[in-house]
LOGUNU-893443 format. One record per residue: residue in one letter; x, y, z of N, C-alpha, C in turn. Coordinates in steps of 0.02 Angstrom, whole numbers, plus 32768, in hexadecimal, padded with zeros to 4 digits. Example, Ala and Ser with C-alpha at 12.3 -4.5 7.8 and 13.67 -1.06 7.14 Angstrom:
A82947EE4818682677F1F818682947F5B8186/S82827F90816282AC7FCB816582858002818A/
This chain:
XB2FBD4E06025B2EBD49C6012B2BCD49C5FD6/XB2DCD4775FABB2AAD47C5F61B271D4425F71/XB232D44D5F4BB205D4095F50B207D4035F04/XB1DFD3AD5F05B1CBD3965EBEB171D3B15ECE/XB16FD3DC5E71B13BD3F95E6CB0FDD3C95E6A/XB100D3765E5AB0D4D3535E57B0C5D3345E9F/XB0EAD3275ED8B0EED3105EFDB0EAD3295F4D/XB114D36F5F20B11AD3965F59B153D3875FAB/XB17BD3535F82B1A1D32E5FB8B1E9D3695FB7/XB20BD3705FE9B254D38F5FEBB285D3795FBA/XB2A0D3945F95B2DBD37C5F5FB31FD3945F78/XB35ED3735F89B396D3875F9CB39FD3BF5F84/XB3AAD3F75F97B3DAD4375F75B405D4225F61/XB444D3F55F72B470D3F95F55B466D3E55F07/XB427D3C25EF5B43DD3A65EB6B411D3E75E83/XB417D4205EA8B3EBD4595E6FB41BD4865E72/XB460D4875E64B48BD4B55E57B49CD4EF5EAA/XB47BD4CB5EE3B4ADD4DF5F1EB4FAD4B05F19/XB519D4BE5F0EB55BD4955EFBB587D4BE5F4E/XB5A6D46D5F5BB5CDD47B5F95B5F0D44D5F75/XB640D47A5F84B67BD4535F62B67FD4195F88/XB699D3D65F70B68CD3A15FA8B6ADD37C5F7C/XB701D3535FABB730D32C5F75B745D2F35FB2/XB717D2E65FE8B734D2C4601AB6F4D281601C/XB712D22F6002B6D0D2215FF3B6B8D21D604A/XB681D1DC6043B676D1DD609AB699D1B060BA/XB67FD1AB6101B6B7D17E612BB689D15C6140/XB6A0D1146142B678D0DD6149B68DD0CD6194/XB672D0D361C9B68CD0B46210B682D075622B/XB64DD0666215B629D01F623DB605CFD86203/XB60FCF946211B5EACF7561EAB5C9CF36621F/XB590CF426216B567CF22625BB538CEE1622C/XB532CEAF6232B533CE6F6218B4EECE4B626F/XB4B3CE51623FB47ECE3C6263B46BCDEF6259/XB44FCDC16294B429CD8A6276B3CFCD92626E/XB3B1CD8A6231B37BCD93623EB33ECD636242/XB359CD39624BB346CD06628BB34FCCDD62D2/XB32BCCD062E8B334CCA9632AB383CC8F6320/XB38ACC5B62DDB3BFCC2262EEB3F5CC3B62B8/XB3FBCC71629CB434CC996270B476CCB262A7/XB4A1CC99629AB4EDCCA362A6B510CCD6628A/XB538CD0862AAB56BCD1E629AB597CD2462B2/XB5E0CCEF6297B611CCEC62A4B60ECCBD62F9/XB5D5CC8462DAB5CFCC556332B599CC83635B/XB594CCB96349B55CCCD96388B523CCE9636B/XB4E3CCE66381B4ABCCE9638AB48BCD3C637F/XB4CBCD6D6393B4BCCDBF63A4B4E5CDDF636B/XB4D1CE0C6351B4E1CE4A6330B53FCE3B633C/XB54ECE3D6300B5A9CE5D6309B5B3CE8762DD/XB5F4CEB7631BB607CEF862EBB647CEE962B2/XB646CEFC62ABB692CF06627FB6A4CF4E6271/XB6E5CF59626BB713CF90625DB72ACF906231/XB71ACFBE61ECB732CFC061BDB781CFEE61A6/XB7ADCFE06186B7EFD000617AB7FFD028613F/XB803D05D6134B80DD07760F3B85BD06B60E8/XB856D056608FB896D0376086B8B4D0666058/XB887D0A1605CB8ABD0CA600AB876D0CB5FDA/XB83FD0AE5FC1B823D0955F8EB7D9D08C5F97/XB7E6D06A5FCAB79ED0415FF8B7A3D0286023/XB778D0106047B76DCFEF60A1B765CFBA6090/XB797CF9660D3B795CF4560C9B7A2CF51611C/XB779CF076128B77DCEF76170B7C6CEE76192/XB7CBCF0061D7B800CEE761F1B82BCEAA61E1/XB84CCE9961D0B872CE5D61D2B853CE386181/XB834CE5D615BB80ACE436125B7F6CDFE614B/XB7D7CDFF6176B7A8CDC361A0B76BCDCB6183/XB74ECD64617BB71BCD68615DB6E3CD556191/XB6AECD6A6189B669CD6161B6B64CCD2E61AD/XB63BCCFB61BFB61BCCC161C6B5D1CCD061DB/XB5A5CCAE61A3B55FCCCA61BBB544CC8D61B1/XB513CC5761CFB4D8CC3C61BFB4A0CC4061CB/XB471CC4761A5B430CC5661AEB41DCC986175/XB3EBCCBF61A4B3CECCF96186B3F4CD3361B5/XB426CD6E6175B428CD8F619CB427CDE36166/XB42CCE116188B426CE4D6159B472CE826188/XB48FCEB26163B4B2CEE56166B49BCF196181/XB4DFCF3961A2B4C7CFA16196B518CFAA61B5/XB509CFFB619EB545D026619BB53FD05661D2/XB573D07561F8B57ED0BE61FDB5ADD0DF61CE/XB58CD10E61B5B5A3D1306190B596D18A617E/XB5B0D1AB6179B5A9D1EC615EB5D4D2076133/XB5BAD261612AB5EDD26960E5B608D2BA6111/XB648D2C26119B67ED2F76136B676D32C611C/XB650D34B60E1B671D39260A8B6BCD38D60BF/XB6DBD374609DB72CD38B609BB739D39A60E7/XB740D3616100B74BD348615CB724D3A16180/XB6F3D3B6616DB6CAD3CE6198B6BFD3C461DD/XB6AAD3CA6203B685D3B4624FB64CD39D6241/XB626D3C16211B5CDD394620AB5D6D34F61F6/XB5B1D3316211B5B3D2C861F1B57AD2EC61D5/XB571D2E8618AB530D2EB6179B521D2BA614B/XB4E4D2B56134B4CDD2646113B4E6D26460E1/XB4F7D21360D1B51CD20E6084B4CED21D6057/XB4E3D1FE600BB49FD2075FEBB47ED1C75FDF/XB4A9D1955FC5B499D1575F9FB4CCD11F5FD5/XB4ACD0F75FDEB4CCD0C15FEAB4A8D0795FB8/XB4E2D0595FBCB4C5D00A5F7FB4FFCFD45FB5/XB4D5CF9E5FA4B4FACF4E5FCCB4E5CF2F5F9E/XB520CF0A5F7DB521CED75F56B54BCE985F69/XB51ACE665F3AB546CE285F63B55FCE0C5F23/XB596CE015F22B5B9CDF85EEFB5BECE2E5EC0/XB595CE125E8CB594CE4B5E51B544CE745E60/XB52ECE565E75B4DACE465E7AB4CECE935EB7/XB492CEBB5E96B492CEF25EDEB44DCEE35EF5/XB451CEDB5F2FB40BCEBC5F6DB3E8CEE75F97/XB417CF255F85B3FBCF525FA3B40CCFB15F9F/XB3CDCFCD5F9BB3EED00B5F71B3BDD0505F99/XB3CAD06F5FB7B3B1D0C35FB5B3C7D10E5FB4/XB39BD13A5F9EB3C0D16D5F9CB393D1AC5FB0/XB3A5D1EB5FC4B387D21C5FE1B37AD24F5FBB/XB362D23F5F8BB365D27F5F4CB322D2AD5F6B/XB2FDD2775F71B2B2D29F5F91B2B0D27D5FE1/XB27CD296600BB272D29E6032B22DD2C0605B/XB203D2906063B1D3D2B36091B1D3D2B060DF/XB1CED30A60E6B1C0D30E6138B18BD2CF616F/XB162D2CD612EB12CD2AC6151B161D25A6165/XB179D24A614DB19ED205615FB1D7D20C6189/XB203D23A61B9B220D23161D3B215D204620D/XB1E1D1FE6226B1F1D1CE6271B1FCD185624C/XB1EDD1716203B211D14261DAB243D12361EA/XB27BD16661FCB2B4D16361FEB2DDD13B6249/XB2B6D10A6283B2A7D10062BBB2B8D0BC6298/XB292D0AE6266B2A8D050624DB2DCD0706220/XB2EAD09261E8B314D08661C0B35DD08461E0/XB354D0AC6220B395D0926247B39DD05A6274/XB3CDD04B6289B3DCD02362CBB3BAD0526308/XB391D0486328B34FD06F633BB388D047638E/XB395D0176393B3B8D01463E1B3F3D02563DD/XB418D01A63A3B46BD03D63B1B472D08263B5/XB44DD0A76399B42ED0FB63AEB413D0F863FC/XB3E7D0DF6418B3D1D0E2645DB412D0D5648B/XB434D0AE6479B462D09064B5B4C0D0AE6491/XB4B5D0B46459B50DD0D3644FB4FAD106642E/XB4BFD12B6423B4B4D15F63EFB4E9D16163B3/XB4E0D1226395B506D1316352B4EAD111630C/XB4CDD12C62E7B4A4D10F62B0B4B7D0EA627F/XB492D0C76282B4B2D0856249B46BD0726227/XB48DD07F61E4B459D08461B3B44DD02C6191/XB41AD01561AAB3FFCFC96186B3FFCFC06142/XB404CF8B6129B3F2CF6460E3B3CECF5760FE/XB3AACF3D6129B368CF20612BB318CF496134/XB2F5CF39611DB2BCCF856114B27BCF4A6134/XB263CF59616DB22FCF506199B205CF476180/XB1CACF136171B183CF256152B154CF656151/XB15DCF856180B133CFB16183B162CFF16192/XB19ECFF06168B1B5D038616CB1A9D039612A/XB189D0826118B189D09960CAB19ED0E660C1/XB1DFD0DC60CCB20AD12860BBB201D1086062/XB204D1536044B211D13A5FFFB259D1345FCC/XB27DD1336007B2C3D1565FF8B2DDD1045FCC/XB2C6D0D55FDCB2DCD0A85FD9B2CFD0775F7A/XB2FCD06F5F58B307D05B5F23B30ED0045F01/XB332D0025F26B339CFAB5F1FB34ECF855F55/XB30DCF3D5F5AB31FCF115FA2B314CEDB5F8E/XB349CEAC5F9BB339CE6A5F7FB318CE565FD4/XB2D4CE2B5FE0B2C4CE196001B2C6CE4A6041/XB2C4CE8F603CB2CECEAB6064B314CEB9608B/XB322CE9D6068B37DCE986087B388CE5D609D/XB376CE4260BEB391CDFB60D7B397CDC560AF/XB3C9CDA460B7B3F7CD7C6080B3EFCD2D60B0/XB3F0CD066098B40ACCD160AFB43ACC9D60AA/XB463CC9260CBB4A3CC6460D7B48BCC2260E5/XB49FCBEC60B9B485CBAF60C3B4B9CB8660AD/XB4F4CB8F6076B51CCB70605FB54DCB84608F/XB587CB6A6052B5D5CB6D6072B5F7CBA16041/XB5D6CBCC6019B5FACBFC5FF1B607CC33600C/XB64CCC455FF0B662CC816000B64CCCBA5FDA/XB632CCEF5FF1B609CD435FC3B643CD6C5FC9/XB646CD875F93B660CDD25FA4B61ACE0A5FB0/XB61FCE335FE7B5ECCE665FE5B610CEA86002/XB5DFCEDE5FC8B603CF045FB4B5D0CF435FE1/XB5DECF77600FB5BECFBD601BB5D0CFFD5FE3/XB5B2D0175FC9B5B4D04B5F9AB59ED08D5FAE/XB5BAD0BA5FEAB59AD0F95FFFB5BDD11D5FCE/XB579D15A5FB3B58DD1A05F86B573D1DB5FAB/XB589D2035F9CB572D2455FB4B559D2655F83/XB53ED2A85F90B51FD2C75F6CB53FD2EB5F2E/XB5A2D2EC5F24B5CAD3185F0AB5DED2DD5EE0/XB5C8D2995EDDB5D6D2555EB1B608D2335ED6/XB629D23F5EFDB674D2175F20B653D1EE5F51/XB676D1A05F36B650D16F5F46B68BD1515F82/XB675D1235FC2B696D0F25FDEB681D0B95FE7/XB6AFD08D5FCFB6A6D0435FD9B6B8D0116008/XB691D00F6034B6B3CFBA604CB6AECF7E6046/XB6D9CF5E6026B6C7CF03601CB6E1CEC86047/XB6C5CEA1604BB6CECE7D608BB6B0CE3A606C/XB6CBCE02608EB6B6CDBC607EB682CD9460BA/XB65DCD6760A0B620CD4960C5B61DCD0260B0/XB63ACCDA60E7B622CC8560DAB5EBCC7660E8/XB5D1CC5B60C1B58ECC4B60E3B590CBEF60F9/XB570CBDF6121B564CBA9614CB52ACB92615A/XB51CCB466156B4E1CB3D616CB4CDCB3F61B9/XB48ECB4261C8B46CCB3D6203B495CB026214/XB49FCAF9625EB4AECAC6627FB46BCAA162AD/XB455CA79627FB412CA5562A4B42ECA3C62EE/XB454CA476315B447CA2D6353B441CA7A6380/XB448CAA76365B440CAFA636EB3F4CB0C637E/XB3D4CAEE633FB3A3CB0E6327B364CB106372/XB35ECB426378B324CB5263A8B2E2CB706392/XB2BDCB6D63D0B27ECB9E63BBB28CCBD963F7/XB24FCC0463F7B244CC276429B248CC166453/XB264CC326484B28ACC1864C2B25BCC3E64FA/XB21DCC6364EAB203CC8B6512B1B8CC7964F9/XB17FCC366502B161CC3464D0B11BCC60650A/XB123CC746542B0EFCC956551B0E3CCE96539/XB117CD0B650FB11BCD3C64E9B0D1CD4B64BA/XB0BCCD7164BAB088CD886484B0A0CDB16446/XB07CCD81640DB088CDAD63DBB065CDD363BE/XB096CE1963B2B081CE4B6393B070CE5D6354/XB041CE43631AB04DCE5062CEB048CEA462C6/XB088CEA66280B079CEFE626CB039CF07623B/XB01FCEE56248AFE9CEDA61FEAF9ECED26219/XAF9FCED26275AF62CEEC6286AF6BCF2162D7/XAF3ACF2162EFAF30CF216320AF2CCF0E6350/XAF69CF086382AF78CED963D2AF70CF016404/XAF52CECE6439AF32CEF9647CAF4ACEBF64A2/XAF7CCEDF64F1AF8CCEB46515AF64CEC3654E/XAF45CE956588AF27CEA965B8AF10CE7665EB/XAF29CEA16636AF26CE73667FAEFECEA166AE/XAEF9CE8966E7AECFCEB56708AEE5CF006726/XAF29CF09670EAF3DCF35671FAF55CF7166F5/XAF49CF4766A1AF5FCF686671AF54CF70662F/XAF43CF9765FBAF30CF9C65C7AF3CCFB0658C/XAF5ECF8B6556AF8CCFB5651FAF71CFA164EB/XAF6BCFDB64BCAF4FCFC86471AF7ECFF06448/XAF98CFAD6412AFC3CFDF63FAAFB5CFC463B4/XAFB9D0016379AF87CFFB6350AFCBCFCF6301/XAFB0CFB762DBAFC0CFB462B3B00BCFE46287/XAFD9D01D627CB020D03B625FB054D05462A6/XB04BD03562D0B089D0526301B0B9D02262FF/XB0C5CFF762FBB0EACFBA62E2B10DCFB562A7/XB156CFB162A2B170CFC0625CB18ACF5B624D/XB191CF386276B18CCEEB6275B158CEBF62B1/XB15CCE7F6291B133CE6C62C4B162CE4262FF/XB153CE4E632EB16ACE3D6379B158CE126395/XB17ACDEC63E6B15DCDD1640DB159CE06643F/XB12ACE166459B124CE426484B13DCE3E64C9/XB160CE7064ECB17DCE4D6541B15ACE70656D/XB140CE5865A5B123CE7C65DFB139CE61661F/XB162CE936637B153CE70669DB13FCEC666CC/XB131CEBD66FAB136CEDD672AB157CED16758/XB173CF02678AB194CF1A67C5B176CF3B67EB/XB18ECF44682AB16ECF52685DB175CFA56857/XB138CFD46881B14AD019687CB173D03A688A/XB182D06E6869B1C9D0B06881B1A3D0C868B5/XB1C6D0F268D7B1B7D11A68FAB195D14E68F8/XB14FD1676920B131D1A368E4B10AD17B68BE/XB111D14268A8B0E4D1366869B0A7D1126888/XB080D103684BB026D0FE686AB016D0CA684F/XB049D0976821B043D04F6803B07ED03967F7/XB07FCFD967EDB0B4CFD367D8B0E0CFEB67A8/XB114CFDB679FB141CFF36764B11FCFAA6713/XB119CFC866ECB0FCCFA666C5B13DCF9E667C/XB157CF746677B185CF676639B15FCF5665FC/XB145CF9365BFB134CF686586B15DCF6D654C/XB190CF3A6537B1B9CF24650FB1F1CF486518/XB210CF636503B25BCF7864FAB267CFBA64EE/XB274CFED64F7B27AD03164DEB29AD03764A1/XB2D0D01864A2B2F8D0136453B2C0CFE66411/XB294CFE86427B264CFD163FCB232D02263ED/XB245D03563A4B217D0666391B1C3D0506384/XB1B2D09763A9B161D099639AB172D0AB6344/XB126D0AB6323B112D0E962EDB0EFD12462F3/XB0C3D1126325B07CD1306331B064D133636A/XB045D14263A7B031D13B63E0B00FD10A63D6/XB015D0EA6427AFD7D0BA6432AFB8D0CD649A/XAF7AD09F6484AF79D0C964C6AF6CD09C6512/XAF82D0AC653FAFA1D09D657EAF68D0A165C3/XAF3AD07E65C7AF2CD08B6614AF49D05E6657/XAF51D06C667BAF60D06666C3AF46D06E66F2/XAF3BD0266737AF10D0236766AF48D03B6794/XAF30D07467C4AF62D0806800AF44D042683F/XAF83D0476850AF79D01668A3AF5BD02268C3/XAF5ED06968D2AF38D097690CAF55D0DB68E5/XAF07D0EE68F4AF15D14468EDAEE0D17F6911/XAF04D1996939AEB0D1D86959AE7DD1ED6920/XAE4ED210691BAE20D21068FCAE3DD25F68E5/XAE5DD2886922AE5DD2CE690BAE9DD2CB68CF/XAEBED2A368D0AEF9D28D689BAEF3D277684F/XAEBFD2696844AEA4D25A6808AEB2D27C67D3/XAE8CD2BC67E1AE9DD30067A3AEF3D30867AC/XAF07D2F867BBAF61D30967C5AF99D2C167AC/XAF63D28A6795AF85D24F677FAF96D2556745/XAFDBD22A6742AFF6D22866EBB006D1F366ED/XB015D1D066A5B03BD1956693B089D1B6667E/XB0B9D19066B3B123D1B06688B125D171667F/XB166D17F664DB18FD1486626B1D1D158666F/XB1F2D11C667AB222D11E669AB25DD1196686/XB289D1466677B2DED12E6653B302D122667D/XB33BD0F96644B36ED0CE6675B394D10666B7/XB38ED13166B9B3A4D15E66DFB36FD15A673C/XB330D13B6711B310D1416752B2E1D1886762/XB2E8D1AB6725B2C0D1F26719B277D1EA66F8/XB248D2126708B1F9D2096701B1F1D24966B1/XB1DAD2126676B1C1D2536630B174D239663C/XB156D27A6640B119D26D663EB0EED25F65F9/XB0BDD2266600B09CD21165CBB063D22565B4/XB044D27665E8B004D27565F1AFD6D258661D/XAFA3D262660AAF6FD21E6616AF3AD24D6651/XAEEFD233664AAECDD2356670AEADD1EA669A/XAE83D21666C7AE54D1D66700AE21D1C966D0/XAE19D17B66BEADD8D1686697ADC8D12B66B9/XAD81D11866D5AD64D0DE66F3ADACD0AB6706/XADBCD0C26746ADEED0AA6777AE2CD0A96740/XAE38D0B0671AAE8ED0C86709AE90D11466FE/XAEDBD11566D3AF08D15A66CBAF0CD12E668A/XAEF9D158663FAEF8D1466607AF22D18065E5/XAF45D16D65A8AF78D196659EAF86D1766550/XAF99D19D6528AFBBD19D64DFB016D19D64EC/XB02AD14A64E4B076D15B64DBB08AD14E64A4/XB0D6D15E649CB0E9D1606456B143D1296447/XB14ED10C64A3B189D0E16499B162D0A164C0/XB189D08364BEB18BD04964E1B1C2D0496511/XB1B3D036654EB1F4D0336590B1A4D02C65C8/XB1E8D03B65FAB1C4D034664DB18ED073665F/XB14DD0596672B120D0A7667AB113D08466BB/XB0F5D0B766D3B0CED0CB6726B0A3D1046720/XB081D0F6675CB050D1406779B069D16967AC/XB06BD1AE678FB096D1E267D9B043D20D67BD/XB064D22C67FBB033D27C67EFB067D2AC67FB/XB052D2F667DAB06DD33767DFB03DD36467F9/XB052D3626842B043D3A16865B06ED3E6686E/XB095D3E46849B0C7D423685CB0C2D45867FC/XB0B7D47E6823B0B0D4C76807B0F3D4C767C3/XB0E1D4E16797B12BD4F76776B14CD529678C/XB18AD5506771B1B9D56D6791B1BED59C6763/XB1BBD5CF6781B1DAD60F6755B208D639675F/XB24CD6436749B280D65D6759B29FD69B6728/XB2A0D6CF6738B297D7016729B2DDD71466FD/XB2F3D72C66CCB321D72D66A6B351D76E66AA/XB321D79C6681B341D7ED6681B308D80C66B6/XB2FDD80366E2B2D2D84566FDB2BCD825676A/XB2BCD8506799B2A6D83D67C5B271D87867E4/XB260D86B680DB232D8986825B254D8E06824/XB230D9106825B260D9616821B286D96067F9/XB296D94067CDB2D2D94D6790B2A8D96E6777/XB2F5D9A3675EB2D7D9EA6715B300D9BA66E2/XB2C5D9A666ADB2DBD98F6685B2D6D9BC662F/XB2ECD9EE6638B2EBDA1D6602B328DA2765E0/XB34AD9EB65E8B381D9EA65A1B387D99A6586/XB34DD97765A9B32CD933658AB30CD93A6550/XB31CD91C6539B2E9D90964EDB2B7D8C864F5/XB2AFD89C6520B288D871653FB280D8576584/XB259D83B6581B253D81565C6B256D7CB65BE/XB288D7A365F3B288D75F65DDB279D7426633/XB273D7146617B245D6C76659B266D688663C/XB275D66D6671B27FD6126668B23AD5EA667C/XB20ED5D6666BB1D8D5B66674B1F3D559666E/XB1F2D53066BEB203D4F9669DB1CFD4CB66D2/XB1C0D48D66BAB18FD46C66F0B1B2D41B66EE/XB1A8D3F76731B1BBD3CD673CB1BAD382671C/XB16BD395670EB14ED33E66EBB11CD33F66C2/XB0E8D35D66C1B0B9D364668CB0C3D3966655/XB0D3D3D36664B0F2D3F0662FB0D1D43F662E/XB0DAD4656604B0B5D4B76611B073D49365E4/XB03FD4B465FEB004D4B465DDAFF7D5116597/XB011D52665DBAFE5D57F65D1B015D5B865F8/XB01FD5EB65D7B039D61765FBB009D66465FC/XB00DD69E660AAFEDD6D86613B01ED70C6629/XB02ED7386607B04ED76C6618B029D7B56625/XB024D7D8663BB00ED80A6633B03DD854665A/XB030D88A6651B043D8C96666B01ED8F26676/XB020D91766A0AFE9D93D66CEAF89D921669C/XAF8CD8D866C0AF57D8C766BFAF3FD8A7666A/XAF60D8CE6639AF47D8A965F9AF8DD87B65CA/XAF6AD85865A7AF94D81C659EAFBFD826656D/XAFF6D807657CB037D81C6535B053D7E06515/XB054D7EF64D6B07CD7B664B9B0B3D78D64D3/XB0CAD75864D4B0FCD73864FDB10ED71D64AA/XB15DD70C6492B161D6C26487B184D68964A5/XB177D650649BB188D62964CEB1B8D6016497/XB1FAD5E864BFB237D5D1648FB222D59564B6/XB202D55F64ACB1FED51464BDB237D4F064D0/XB25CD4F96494B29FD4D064B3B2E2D4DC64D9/XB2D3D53064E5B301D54E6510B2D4D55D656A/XB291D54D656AB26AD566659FB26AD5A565AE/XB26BD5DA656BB267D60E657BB22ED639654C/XB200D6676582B1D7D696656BB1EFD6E7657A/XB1DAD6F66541B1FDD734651FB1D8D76C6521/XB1C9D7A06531B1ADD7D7650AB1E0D80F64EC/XB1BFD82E64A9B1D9D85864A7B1BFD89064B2/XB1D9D8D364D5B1C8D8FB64DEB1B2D92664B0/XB16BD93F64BDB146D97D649AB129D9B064B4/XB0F8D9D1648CB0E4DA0864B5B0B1DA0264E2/XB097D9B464FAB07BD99B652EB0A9D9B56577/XB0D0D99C6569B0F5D9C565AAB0E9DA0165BC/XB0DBDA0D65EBB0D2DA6665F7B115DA8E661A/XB11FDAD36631B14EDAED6644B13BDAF06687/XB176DAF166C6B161DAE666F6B163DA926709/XB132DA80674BB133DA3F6758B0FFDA1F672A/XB11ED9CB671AB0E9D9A46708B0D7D96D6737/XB09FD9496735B09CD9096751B098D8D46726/XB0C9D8B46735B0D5D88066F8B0B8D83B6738/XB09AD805670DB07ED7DC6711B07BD79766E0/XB09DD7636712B087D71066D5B07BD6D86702/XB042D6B266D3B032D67A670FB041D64D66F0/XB04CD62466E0B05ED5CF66D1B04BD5B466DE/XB020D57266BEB00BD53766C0B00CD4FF66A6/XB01BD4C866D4B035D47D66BBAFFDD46566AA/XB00ED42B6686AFD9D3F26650AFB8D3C76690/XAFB9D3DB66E2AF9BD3C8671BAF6BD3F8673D/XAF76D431670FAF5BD47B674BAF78D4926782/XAFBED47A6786AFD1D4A067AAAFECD4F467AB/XAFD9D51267C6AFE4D55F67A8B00ED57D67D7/XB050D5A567B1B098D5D967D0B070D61F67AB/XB071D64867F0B064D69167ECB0C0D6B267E0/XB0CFD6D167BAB10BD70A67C4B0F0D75C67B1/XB0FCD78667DCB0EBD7D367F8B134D7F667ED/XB143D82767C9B15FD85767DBB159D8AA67B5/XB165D8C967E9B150D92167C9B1A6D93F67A6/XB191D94A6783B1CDD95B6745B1D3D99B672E/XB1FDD9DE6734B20BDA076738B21DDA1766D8/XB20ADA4C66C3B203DA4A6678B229DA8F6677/XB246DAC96643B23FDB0B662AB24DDAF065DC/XB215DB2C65D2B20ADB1B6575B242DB5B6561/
């Protein structure tokens, strides 16, 4: 990966003479048509519509060349990627542009790139059609408080408004990195608001969230501060509770929506219902998924709650983790001659809080481990720590609760 020497940001390889032959432009799959307001229509409805775009030979035009009816405020996005010459990788186009008419409203491109801005990338997508269909669809519309820099030209941020009775042509312009461009054009009536439509908030006991400071929600049972830059728009905020799971040590607490991206942590305390006193050091704050499964959030006991740094929004509760992690032994068991091994491997995995610490050692002094995080596996490789004859190999494990797994076995060596 090349950087810019002033900036120091990532520069595509491809555009520094890594050349990958590439004659297939991209494929445009999806065209998703948002309202971005309360009383904005598309096509009679109130909600997001998809459309299916058709390649005709040339360029993409919608099914049935059907036109979209919009009134109000609304903004675009695409799924889209680019094949290398029908490849298996979907990998990112480079440039995309939306123009309305002749006129372009909206423009970015990926020439550079900083690491530091990827969780950015949480608003620049459809942040719920990824949670719920995992499939990305890239916005015209750019969030107040997302600042990827990828981004080139926005009329009003993307959002357009429909107020007349004219018909648009609007045009998608994806390129890739090898110049081969795809187009889809598509038509847009616009319409006025229908004043007997027009509503307000339909939820006016909602709290609002500005991205531009600092909001703190709080009841006697609960405490959230969530800071400024964690917010990429401003919100009405949703809260209810439910009654406890099973196992758990407070209600189930709903704050806002999961398909609503954080930026930044904010932080979380929680009053339990009831809890023993010896349980305390063993309390956490989990996020609950739709599955009904416990990710732990952390968190310690502070003046009658469990306080904790989260980083989504969804359903949390209080569990504790009393159970030990698990260690399951890979290449080696007790009495194995392991003298045509080149390592020793372990599955280290824990239930809810997570590994804190591990310790390996061999007849008594300590050996390098590495630990593969995302496979749950710790490694050694064998050296001349090993002796000939028996060893006693030794590892203890410990969760982000203290709970501690002893594993023992004597291991048979010839050098």
């Amino acid at each position: 990966m090349h950087r810019d020497e002033g900036t120091q940001k990532p520069i595509n390889p491809l555009l520094f003479g890594f050349s990958v032959e590439d004659k297939t432009p991209p494929l445009i799959n999806l065209l998703k048509v948002y309202p971005a307001s309360l009383n904005a229509e598309i096509n009679g409805s109130r909600k997001a519509q998809d459309f299916y775009p058709v390649n005709n030979g040339h360029q993409y035009s919608l099914q049935n060349n059907d036109t979209i009816t919009v009134s109000g405020e609304a903004y675009f996005g695409i799924n889209t990627y680019d094949p290398f010459n029908n490849g298996n990788n979907k990998n990112g186009v480079y440039k995309i542009k939306l123009f309305q008419d002749q006129m372009i409203i909206y423009e970015h491109d990926v020439e550079t790139f900083s690491f530091e801005e990827t969780r950015y990338i949480n608003s620049f997508i459809d942040y719920k059609e990824y949670k719920e269909k995992q499939r990305r669809i890239q916005k015209s519309y750019i969030q107040p408080n997302n600042h990827l820099s990828i981004y080139k030209k926005s009329l009003n941020n993307g959002i357009l408004v429909f107020s007349d009775e004219q018909v648009f042509e609007m045009t998608y312009e994806v390129s890739d990195f090898a110049g081969n461009v795809a187009k889809l054009k598509f038509f847009v009536k616009s319409l006025p608001l229908n004043p007997d439509l027009v509503q307000t908030n339909n939820e006016p006991d909602l709290q609002l969230f500005s991205f531009k400071k600092t909001n703190s929600f709080r009841n006697d049972k609960l405490q959230l501060e969530v800071p400024a830059s964690a917010l990429y728009d401003t919100l009405y905020f949703k809260y209810q509770s439910f009654p406890a799971t099973p196992g758990s040590y407070s209600e189930v607490h709903q704050l806002h929506f999961d398909y609503v991206p954080l930026h930044t942590s904010c932080e979380l305390s929680i009053k339990p219902d009831s809890m023993p006193d010896n349980l305390r050091n063993k309390a956490l704050i989990a996020r609950i998924d739709k599955d009904g499964k416990y990710w732990s959030a952390g968190g310690n006991w502070e003046n009658g709650f469990v306080k904790a740094s989260i980083r989504d929004f969804g359903n949390y509760c209080i569990v504790t983790d009393t159970l030990a992690p698990e260690i399951r032994p890979g290449n080696i068991s007790n009495s194995k001659n392991i003298s045509g091994q080149s390592t020793i491997k372990l599955v280290i995995t824990d239930e809810l809080s997570g590994i804190k610490s591990y310790r390996g050692t061999l007849n008594g002094k300590w050996i390098l481990m590495e630990y593969d995080a995302k496979n749950d596996l710790l490694i050694y490789q064998i050296d001349d720590r090993l002796e000939a004859g028996e060893n006693n190999f030794k590892l203890v494990v410990t969760d982000n609760k203290d709970n501690v797994k002893t594993y023992t076995a004597r291991l048979n060596y010839t050098k």
